[in-house]
Every structure is written in C-alpha cells, then in structure tokens.
C-alpha positions in Angstrom: -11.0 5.5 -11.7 -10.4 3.6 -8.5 -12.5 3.8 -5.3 -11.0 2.6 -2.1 -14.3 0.6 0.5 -13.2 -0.8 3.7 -13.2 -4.7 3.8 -13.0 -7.4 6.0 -9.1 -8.4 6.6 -8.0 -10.6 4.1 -6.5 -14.0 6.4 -9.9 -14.3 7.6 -11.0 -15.5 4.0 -11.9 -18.5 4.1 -10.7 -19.4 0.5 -8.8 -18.0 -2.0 -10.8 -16.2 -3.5 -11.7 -12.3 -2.1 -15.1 -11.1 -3.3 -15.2 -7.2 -2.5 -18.7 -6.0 -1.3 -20.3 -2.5 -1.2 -23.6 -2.4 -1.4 -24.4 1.5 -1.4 -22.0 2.1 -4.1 -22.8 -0.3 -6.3 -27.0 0.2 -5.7 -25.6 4.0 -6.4 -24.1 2.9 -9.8 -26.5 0.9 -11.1 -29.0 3.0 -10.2 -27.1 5.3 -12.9 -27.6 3.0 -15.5 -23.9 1.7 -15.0 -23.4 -1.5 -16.7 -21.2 -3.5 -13.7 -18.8 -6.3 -14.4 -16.2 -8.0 -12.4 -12.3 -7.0 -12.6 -9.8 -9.6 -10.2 -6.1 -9.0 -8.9 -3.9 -11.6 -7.1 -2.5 -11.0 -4.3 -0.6 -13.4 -1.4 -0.6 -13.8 2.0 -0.1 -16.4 4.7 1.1 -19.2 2.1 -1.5 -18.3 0.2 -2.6 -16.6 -2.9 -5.7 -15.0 -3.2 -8.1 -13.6 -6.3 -9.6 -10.3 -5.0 -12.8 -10.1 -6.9 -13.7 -5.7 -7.6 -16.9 -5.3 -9.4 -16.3 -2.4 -12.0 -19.0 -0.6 -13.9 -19.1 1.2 -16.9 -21.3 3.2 -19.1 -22.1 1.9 -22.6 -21.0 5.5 -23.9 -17.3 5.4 -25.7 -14.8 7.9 -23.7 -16.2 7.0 -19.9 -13.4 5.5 -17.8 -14.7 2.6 -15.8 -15.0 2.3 -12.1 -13.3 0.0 -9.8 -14.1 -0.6 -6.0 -11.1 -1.9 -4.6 -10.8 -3.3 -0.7 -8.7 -1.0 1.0 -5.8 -3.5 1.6 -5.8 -3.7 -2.2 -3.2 -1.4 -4.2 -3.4 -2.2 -8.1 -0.3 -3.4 -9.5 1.3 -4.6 -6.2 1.7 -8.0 -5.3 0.8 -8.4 -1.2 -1.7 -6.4 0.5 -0.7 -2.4 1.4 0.0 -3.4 5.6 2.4 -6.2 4.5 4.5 -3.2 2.8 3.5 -0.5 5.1 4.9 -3.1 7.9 7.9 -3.3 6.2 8.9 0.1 6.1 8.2 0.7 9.2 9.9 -2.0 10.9 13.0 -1.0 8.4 12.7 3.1 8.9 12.2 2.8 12.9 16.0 0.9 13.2 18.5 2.7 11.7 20.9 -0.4 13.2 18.7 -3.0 10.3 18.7 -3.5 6.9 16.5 -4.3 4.3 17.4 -7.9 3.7 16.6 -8.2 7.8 13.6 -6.1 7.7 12.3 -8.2 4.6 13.3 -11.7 6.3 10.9 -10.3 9.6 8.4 -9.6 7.0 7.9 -12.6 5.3 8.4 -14.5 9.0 5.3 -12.1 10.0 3.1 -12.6 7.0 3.7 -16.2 5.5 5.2 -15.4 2.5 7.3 -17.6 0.3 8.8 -14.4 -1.6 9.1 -10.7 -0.2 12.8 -9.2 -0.9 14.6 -6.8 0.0 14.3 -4.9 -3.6 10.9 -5.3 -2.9 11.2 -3.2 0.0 13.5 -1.1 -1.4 11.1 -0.1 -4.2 8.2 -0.2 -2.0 10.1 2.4 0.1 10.9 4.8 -2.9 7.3 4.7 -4.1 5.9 5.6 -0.5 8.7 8.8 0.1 8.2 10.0 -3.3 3.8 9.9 -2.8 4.2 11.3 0.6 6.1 13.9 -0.8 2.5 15.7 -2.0 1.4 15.9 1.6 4.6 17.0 3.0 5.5 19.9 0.5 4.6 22.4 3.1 7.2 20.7 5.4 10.9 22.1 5.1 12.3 19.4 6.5 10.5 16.9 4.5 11.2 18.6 1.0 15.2 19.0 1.7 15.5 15.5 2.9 13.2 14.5 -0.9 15.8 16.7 -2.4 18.7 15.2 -0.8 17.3 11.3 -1.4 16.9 12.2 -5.3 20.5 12.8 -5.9 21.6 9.3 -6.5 25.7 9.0 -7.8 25.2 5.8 -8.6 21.8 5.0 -9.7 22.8 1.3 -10.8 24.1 0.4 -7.2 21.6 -1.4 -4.9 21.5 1.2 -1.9 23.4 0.3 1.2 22.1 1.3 5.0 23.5 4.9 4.5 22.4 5.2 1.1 18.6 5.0 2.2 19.1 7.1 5.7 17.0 10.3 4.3 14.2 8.5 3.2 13.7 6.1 5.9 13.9 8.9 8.2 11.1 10.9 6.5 8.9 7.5 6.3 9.4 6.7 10.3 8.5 10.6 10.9 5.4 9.9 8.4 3.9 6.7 10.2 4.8 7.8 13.7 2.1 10.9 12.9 -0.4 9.0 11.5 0.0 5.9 13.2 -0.9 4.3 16.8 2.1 3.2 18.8 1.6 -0.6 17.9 2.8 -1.4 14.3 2.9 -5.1 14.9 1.1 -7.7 12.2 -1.7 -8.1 15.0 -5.3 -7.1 13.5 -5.7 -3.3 15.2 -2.7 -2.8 13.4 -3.4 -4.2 10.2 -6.4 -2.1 10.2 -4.7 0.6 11.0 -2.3 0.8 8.0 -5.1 -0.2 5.8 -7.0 3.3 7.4 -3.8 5.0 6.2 -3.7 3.9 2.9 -7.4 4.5 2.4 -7.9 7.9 3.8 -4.4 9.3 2.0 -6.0 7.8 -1.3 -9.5 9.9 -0.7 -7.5 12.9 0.1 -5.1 12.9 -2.5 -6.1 10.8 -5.5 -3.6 8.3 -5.6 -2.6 5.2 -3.9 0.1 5.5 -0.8 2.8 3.2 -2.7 
C-alpha cells in the first residue's frame, strides 16, 4: 500500500540523496505498534541521480501488506519524477505539428537528463490515457477516442504522429481541465503536476502513469 505526502521539490536537494518526511503519519503508525523501516527508489534529474528514501512500516503479523510514504513527485517503478513525464506529454499532446523524438529532446533540454526517449514518452503516454480512462468513463467522447486508440493494426510498429492523434488529444483535453495555463518546467508548475498526480492517486487508488 502506497501513500502519496507532499514534499519539497526534488532540485532543491542538496545531495543525492531524498529523505521523505511526514511526521503525522508516521507518529500515527507507530503509534499502531507499526514496526517502520526504510524502502529507497532512484530516480534522476538535472544530471543527477537521486536515492528517494520512503520509510515503510509493517506489522509483525504474517498476511499485512506494508506501507510506503512516497513524495508526491515519486511514482514506483518509473525512472524520473511524475512532472518530468507529465511535462512531456503535455508539451507533445498540445502540438499536433511535433513529435515525440522533439518533444523528448525539449524534455531532457528542460530537465538535465542524459537519457529521456521518445519510447519513453511513448509509453509514458499510453500508461497516462489508459489510467485516465477510469475518470473519464462517464465522458462519451473520451471513451470512443480510448476505443478508437486500442485498435492497433500493427502493434509491433513504433507509432507515427497520426498513429498517436486520439490519445494525445484526450491527454491535452485532460491537463488543460486540471491544469493552470503555465506548464513550463518553472517551480508553480512543477508543483502543479505533482498536485495532479497526488490528488488523482487519493481519488482513485492508483498512480497517474
């Protein structure tokens, strides 16, 4: 079980290693009797690559699932924080003129990374319309564009710009609801997609991408 706490933005670390705080929750826990220990992810940024420190407690009982407190820019399994991805797809959904090599390129310009490809994006993007796809079931629009983006002719093809025009479509409409005009790497914004990710996650039980 994952938890999602709001954190300090990640650059303004000091070293490389991220040590994720919350001192209600984790009073609340031990308070419980939870036993806590440490759990660490790697993630990079700004030719860097940082250890994100989550405490994670557990009860001694066999069967209990433990419990992680992540930092909201944190998404297990992925590789960069959620805003460097949630940047990405919207700089690549809001120009229907760009691809995903040039929307990758601008990404790893923006954020100081060594490594960030387009198939990165490209998976990054299918994750995010597929998970969207719980809030926007009531939407017509939104669940015959998901219907039309799963029938893929030829599934070991890398998409091309046309390929990917259905979902990028439904992610712009997405982030220009939830988001404020600026979607720039700049720290409101930043904060903003990390807000996203962390209120989507408490309302529906699973990460945004």
């Amino acid at each position: 079980m994952f938890i999602l706490t709001c954190a300090s933005q990640l650059e303004n670390n000091k070293n490389s290693t991220y040590q994720t705080k919350d001192a209600v929750l984790e009073a609340t826990y031990l308070n419980e009797r939870y036993h806590q220990h440490e759990r660490s992810y790697t993630i990079k940024e700004q030719h860097k690559e940082y250890t994100v420190i989550c405490p994670e407690f557990r009860k001694s009982a066999k069967g209990n699932s433990p419990i992680v407190i992540l930092p909201d820019f944190l998404i297990s399994g992925r590789h960069y924080p959620v805003y460097i991805y949630l940047y990405a797809i919207n700089l690549y959904s809001a120009d229907p003129e760009k691809g995903q090599r040039w929307a990758a390129a601008e990404t790893r310009k923006k954020f100081g990374l060594a490594t960030f490809a387009h198939t990165t994006l490209g998976r990054a993007l299918k994750a995010f319309v597929r998970n969207i796809g719980v809030e926007a079931a009531d939407a017509p629009a939104y669940a015959d564009a998901m219907g039309d983006a799963s029938n893929e002719t030829e599934p070991s093809r890398f998409p091309a710009v046309h390929d990917t025009a259905v979902p990028r479509i439904i992610a712009a409409q997405f982030l220009r609801e939830k988001l404020p005009e600026a979607a720039g790497q700049d720290q409101e914004a930043v904060a903003s997609y990390c807000t996203l990710a962390s209120e989507f996650f408490k309302e529906h039980g699973h990460f945004l991408l």
